[in-house]
C-alpha distance (Angstrom), angle and dihedral (degrees) to the residues before:
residue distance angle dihedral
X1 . . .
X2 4.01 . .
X3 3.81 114.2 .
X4 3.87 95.0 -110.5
X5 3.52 95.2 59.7
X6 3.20 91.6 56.7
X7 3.32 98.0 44.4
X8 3.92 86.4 49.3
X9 3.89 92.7 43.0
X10 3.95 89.2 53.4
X11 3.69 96.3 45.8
X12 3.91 93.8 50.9
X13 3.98 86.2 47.7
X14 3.94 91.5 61.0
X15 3.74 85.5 35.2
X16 3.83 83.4 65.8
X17 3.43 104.3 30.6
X18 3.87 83.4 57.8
X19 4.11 90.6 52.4
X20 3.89 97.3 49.3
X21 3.95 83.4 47.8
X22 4.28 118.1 102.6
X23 3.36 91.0 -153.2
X24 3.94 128.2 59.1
X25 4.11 90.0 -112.5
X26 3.71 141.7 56.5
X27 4.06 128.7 -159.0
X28 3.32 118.9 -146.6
X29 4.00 141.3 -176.0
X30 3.68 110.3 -128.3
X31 4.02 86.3 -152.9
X32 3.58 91.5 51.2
X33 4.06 91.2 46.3
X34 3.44 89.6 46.0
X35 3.70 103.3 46.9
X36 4.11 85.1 49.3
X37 3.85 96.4 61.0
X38 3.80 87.3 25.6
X39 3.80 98.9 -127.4
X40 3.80 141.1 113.3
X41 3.95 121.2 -61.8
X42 3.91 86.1 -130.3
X43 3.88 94.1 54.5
X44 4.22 74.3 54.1
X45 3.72 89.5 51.5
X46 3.93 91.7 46.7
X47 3.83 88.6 56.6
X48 3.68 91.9 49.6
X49 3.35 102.6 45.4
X50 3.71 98.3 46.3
X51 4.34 102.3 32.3
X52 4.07 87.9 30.5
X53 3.48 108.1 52.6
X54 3.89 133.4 128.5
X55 4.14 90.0 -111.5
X56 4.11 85.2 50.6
X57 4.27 82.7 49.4
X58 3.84 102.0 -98.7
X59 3.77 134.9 116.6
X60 4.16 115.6 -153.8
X61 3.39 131.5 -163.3
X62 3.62 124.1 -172.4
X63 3.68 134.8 -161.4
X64 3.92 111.4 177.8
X65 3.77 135.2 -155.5
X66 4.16 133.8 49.7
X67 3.74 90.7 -34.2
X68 4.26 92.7 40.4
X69 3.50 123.1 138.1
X70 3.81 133.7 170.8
X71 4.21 113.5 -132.6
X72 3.66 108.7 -157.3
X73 3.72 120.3 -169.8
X74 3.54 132.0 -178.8
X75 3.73 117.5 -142.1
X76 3.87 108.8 -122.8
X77 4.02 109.2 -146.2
X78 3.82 119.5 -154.0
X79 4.58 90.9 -137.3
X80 3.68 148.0 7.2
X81 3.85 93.4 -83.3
X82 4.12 97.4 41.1
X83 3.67 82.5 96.0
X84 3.36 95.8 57.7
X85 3.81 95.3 46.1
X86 3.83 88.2 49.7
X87 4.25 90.0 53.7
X88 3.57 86.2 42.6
X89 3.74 91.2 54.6
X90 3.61 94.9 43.1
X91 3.69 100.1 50.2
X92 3.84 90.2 48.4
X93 3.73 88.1 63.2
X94 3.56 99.3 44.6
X95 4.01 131.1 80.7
X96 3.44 112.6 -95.6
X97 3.57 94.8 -125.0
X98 4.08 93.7 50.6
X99 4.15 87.4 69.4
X100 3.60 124.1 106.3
X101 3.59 101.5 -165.3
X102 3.45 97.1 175.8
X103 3.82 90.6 62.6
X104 3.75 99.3 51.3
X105 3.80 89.9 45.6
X106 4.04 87.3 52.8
X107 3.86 79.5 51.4
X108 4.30 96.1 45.6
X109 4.24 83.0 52.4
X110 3.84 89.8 51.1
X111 3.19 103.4 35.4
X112 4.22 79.5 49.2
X113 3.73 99.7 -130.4
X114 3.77 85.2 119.7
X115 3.68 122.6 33.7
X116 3.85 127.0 -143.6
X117 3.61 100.8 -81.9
X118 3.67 93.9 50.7
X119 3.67 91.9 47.4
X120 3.91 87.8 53.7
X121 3.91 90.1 51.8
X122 4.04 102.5 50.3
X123 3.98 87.6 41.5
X124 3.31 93.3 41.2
X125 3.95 89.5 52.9
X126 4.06 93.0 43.6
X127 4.12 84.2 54.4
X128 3.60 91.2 53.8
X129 3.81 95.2 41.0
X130 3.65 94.0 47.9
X131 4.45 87.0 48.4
X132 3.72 93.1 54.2
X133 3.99 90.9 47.1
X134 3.90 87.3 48.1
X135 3.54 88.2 48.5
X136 4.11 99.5 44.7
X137 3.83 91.4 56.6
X138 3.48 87.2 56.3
X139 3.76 94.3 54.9
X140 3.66 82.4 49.3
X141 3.91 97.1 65.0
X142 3.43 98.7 -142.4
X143 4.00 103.3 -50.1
X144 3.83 100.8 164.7
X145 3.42 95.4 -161.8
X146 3.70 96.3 44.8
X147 3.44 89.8 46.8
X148 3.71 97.4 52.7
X149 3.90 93.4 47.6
X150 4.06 85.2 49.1
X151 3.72 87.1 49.9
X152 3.77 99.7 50.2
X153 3.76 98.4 44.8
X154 3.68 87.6 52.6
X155 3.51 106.4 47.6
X156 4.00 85.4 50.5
X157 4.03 90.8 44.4
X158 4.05 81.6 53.2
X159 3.71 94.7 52.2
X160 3.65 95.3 44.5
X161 3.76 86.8 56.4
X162 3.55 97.2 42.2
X163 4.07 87.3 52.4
X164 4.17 92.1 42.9
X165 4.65 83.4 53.2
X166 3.86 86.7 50.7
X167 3.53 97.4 43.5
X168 3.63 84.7 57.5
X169 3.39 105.7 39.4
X170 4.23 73.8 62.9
X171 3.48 98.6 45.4
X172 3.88 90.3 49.3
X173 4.01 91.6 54.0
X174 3.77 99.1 35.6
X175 4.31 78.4 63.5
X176 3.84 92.5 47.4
């Protein structure tokens, strides 16, 4: 069986093992998960950290070891736009370089708070962005210090608009 679908077939397993749950967690034993899909505990910690994460509206905790178990949570939101607030929130607190944009705007199309064509504009624009950085340093011919000042005034002019699109992605559904 290909990687992916396993990685799929393990995320939708959580995915229901997190619907038939009363509460708003599960815990689970990374031996036990692994020995039911027969695979490696990190291909299990690949699938949680990259379909279970806070930006994807999960919490983990982790306690490794014989006893080990993985706590996921999912973080309940009182509206529509809570979400948003919570990214917003997040991202503000984060380094500018620690953001993968393109995976929280994969998330904003799936999670339908942007459709398609929107998605195709703000990735589109990070693309572009990211080209004409690529392309200043080279103009730059390796001037470290140049570079680094380049670097950090971009990454923050990226964040800023990445937090001005969410803010009105909320703005446009707090009017709906």
């Amino acid at each position: 069986m290909k990687e992916n679908n396993m990685t799929d077939i393990i995320e939708e397993y959580i995915k229901k093992l997190l619907s038939e749950s009363k509460e708003d967690f599960i815990i689970i034993k990374r031996s036990n998960l692994a020995e039911k899909f027969d695979c490696v505990p990190s291909q299990l910690n690949y699938v949680i950290k990259t379909r279970f994460s806070k930006a994807h509206g999960f919490i983990i905790e982790s306690k490794r070891g014989g006893g080990g178990f993985v706590r996921i949570t999912k973080i309940t939101l009182n509206d529509d736009y809570g979400y948003i607030d919570f990214l917003i929130e997040e991202i503000k607190q984060l380094n500018a370089k620690e953001i993968d944009y393109e995976k929280i705007i994969k998330i904003l199309k799936t999670k339908k708070y942007i459709n398609y064509f929107d998605y195709l504009i703000i990735n589109n624009s990070l693309l572009t962005i990211k080209k004409n950085f690529i392309e200043t340093v080279k103009e730059l011919k390796n001037n470290e210090k140049e570079i680094l000042f380049l670097e950090k005034i971009m990454t923050n002019n990226i964040k800023e608009f990445f937090l001005n699109f969410l803010s009105n992605i909320k703005y446009a559904k707090e009017k709906k």
